[in-house]
N, C-alpha and C positions, 0 to 999 in steps of 0.2 A: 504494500500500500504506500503511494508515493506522498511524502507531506507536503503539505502547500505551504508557502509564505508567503502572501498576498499586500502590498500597500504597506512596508511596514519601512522605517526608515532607520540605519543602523551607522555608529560613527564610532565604539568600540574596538580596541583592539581583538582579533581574532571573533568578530562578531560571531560568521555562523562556520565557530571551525573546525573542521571533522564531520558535517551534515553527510548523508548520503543517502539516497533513494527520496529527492526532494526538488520539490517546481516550486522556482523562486519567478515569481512576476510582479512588474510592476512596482520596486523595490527600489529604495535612493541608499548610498552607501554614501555617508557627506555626515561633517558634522562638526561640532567644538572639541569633542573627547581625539578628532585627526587620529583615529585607530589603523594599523595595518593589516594584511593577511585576511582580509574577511572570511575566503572561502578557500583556506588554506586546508591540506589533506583531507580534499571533501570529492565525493566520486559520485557515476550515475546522478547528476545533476540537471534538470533544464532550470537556464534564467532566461528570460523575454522582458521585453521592454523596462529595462533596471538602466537605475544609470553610477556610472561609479566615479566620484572623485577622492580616491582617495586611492594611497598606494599598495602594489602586489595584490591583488583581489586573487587570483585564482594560481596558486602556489601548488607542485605536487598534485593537481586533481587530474582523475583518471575518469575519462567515461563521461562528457557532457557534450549540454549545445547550449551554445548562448547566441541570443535572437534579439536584434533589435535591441543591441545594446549601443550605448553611449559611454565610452572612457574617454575625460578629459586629460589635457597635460598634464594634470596632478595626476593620474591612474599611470603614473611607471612602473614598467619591468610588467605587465599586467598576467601576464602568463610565461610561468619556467618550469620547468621541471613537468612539463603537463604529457598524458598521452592519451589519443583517441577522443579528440574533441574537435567540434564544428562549430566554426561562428560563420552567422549567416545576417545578412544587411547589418553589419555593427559597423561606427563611428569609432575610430582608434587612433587617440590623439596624443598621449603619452611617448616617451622616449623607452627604447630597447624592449618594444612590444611582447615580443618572444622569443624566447631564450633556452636553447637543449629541450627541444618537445619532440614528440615524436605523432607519426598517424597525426596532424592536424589538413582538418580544409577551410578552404575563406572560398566564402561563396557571396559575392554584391556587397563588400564592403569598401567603407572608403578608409584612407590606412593615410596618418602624417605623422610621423614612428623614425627618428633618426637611428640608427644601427638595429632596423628592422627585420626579425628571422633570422638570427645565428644560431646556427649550432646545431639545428634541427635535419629532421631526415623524414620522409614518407607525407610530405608535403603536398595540398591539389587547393590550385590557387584559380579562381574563375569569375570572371565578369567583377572584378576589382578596379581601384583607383588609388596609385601608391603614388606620395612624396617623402624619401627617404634619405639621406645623405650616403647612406652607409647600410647598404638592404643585402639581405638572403648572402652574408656571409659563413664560411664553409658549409653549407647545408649541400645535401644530398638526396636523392631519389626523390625530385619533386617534380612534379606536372605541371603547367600554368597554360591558362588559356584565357585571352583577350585580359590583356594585363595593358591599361593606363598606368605606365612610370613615368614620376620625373627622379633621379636619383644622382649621382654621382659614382662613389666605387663599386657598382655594384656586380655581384654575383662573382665575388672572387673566392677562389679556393673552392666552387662547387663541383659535383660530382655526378652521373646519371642524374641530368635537367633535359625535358623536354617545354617547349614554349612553343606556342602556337597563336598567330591570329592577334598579336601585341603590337603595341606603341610602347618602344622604347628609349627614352631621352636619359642620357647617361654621360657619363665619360669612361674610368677606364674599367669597362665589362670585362668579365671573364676574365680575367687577367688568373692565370695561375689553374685554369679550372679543366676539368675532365668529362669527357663521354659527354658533350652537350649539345643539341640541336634544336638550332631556331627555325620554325617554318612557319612562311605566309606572316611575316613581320616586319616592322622597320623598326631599324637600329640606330640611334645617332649619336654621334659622342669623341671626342678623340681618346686613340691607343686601342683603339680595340682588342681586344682579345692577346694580348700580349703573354708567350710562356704557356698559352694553353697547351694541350691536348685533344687531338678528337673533339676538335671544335666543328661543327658542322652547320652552314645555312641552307636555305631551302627557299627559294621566290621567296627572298627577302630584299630589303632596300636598306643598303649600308652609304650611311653618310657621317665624314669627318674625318680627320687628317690621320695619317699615319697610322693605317688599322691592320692588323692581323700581323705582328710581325713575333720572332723567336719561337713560331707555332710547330708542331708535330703535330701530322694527320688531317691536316685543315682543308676542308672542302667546302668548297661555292657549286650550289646547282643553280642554275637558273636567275641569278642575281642581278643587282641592280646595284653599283656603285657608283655613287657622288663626291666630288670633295675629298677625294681616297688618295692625296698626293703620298708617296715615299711607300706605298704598298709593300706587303711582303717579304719585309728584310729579313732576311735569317729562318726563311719558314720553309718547310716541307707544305707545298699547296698543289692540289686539283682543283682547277677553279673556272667554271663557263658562266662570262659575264656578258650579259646583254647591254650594248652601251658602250661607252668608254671607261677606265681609266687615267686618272688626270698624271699617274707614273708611278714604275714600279722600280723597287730598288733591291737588288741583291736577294734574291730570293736564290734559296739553296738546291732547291729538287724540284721536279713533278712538271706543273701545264697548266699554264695561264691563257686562256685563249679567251677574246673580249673585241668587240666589234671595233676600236680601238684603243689605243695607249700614247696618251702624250709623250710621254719621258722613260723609258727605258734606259735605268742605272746601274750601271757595272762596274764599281771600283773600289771591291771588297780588297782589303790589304793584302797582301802575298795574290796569290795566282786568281785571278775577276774573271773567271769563266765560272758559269754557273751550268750545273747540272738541270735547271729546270726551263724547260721548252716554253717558248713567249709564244702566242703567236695571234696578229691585230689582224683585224679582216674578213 
């Protein structure tokens, strides 16, 4: 039998902590007593339309959904140590939102979360709106689909990421990351993808200076590059771009082929012949 908590307004520390088999709705977490941890080691939980200003609300819980929630800048750190939970249309406005969680999905949420999603794995991110300075670092095994970012470092040190169907405004993505494939997206930013691995786009739209270089395993299908000056330094790439290249430089191995190429650079130190086939046209 699930307990209800209905309209009731809490500012205690550890308000309701340890609850389990309980629908929290319509509930304000605010107050003079400025308590923490409300719903600290609390599992099998629904909360729906609560709103939280106060800090670490949902600590250790296992097994929830929160729905039409509201966390203000005061609601930091709001979920760590969490596994098997869903938030769905929640407002997430605190700093380092989530932190070593595991099994989470964000389904119609709007997210403004500096150092937003570290540390996390088994991640499914959908129809969201993120501005993050500092988002989904080392996180692993996650899915996103139609993700509005505005962000900066983001998704470095990741690991089996699939993204699909995004607007991404960033600078240095991927930088450091594995097994990762963007399809049907734009990407903008400079440095892209630096150090990766098994970086892979897909009828994507890449724009910004100096992208994809010191790469191993990097593949362009179908692509679209803008603004892409000094391409490829130091990368292992198979890359078929529709369009031009504004120039590519010192690219290590593989095939580049792209309807043209401004600048073609070869004047890596010791011996400037490169192993990887250019070809504009």
């Amino acid at each position: 039998m699930m307990q209800k908590i209905v309209e009731q307004t809490f500012d205690e520390e550890r308000a309701l902590y340890g609850i389990h088999d309980a629908e929290i709705t319509g509930c304000t977490f605010d107050g003079p007593a400025d308590g923490e941890s409300a719903l600290k080691e609390t599992g099998d939980i629904v909360v729906e339309n609560c709103y939280f200003n106060l800090r670490y609300p949902f600590w250790h819980t296992t097994n929830g959904v929160v729905r039409k929630a509201i966390m203000t800048e005061n609601c930091r750190a709001a979920l760590w140590y969490d596994k098997n939970i869903t938030l769905e249309s929640c407002e997430m406005n605190g700093i380092k939102a989530l932190r070593e969680c595991q099994e989470i999905q964000l389904t119609d949420c709007s997210i403004h979360s500096p150092e937003f999603l570290w540390r996390c794995s088994g991640i499914r991110v959908k129809d969201c709106h993120l501005e993050s300075e500092y988002p989904f670092f080392e996180c692993h095994d996650m899915e996103i689909d139609n993700l509005a970012m505005t962000g900066k470092y983001s998704f470095q040190y990741v690991e089996n990421v699939t993204i699909r169907n995004s607007n991404l405004q960033t600078k240095d993505a991927f930088w450091h990351g594995k097994n990762v494939t963007v399809i049907d997206s734009v990407v903008t930013g400079e440095y892209l993808g630096w150090y990766s691995e098994n970086l892979k786009f897909i009828r994507c739209r890449i724009v910004g200076t100096q992208p994809l270089c010191y790469c191993k395993g990097l593949v362009l299908e179908d692509c679209v590059m803008e603004q892409t000056d000094l391409s490829f330094e130091n990368s292992e790439v198979c890359a078929r771009i529709n369009g031009s290249i504004d120039s590519v430089k010192n690219p290590i191995k593989g095939m580049i082929h792209a309807d043209s190429i401004g600048e073609v650079i070869l004047d890596a130190p010791g011996d400037p012949v490169t192993q990887c086939k250019i070809i504009s046209g």
